[in-house]
C-alpha positions in Angstrom: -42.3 -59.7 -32.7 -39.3 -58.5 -34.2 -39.3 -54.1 -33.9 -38.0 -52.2 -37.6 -37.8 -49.1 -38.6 -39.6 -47.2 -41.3 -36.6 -46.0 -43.6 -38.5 -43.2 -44.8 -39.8 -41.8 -41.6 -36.3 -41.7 -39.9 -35.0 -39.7 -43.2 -38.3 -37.1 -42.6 -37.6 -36.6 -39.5 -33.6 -36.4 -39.7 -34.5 -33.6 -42.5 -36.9 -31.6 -40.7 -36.0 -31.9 -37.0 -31.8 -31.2 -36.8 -30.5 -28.6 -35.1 -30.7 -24.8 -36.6 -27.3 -24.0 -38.0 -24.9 -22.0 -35.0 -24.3 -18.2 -36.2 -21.0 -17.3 -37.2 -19.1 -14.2 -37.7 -20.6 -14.0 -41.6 -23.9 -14.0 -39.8 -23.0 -11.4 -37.9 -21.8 -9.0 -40.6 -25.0 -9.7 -42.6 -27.2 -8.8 -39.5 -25.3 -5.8 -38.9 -25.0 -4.6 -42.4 -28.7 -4.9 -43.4 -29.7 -2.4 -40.7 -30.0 1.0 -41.7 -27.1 3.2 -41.8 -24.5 0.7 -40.7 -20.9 0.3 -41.7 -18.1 -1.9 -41.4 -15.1 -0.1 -39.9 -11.7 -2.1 -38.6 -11.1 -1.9 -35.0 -8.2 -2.8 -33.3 -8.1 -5.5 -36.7 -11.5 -6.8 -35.8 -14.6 -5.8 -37.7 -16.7 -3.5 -36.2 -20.4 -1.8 -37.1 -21.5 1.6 -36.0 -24.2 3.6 -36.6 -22.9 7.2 -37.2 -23.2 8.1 -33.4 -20.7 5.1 -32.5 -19.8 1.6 -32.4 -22.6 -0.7 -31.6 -20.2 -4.3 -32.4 -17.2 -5.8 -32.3 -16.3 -9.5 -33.7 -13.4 -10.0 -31.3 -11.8 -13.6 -31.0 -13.4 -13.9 -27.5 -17.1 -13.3 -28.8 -19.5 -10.8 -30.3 -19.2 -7.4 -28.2 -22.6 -5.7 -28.0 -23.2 -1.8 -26.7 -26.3 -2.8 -24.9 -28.3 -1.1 -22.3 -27.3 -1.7 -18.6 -30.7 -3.0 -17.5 -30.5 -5.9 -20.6 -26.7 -6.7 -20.4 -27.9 -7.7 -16.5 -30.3 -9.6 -17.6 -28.6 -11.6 -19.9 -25.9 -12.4 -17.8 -28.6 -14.0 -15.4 -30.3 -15.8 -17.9 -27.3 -17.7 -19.5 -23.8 -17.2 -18.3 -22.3 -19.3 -20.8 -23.8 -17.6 -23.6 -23.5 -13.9 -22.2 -19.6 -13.1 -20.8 -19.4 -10.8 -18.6 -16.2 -8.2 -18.9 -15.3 -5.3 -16.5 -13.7 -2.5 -18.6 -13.0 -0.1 -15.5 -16.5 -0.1 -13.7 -18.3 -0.8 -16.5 -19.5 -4.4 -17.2 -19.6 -5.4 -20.8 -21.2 -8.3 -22.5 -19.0 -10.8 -24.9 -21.9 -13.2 -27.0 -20.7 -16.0 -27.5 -22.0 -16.4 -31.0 -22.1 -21.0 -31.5 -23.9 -20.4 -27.9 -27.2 -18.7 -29.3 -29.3 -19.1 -32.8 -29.6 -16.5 -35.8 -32.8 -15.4 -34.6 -31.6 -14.6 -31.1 -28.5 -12.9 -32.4 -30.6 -10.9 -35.4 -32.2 -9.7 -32.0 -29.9 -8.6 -29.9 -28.0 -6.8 -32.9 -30.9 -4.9 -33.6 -31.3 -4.0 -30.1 -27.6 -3.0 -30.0 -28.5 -0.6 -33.3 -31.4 0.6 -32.1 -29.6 1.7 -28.3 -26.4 3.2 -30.3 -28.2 5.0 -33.1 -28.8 9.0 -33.3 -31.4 10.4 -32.9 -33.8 11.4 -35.3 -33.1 14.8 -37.0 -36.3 17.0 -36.2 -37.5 18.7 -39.4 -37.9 22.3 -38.9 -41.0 24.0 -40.9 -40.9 26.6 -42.9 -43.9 28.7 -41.1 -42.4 27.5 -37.9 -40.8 30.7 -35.8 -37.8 30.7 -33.2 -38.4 32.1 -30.4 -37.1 35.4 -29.5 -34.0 35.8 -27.0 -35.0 38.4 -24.4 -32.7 40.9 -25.9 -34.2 40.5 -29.7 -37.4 40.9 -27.6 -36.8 44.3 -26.3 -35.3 45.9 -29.4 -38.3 44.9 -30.9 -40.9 46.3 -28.9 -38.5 49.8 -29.2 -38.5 49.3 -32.7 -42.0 49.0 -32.5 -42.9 52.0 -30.5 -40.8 54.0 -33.0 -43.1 53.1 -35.5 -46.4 54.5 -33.9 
């Protein structure tokens, strides 16, 4: 008995089963620009997106520089070595992504993660009703101004 192949299950499966499409650098910039108060700045002639406390990406020819926290740079390096470079700048280690290495979804994460360890701070909103507190000096003149008024 002679094996064939069902034409049309081969194409459904051809469709619906290749391989997610590998980043690139356009992926990158739309990541990084669709987070909140991002720009695009040149560095070095290589885009770059910062948050307004500082850089948090570089697309260099070598890879995607990320400003990631120590602990999860350490732990991408041990998790895939070929995907996560490591670079010494001084003492510091650095990670390069290699960008064809990792899907969309993995690199939407880790720019996020990048953002969210480089942005400010949120601004506290002071309230109206809402008193500073005296320095000690402003304290005593006011308890003299105080006892004047008795």
């Amino acid at each position: 008995m002679q094996r064939t192949r069902n034409s049309g299950s081969v194409a459904f499966w051809a469709k619906h089963c290749e391989p997610a499409a590998m980043p690139s650098p356009s992926d990158v910039r739309k990541i990084a620009l669709a987070l909140d108060g991002v720009s695009e700045i040149d560095h070095w002639d290589r885009p770059a997106y910062r948050t307004t406390k500082r850089i948090f990406a570089v697309m260099r020819p070598d890879g995607l520089y990320l400003n990631l926290a120590q602990e999860r740079k350490d732990f991408l390096f041990e998790a895939d070595g070929d995907a996560f470079v490591k670079t010494m700048w001084g003492k510091t280690a650095h990670v390069l992504v290699q960008i064809g290495k990792i899907s969309k979804a993995e690199l939407e994460t880790l720019i996020r993660e990048a953002w969210e360890h480089n942005r400010p701070e949120p601004k506290k909103v002071k309230l109206k009703d809402e008193k500073k507190p005296l320095a000690s000096a402003d304290r005593s003149s006011k308890k003299i101004r105080d006892r004047r008024m008795r």
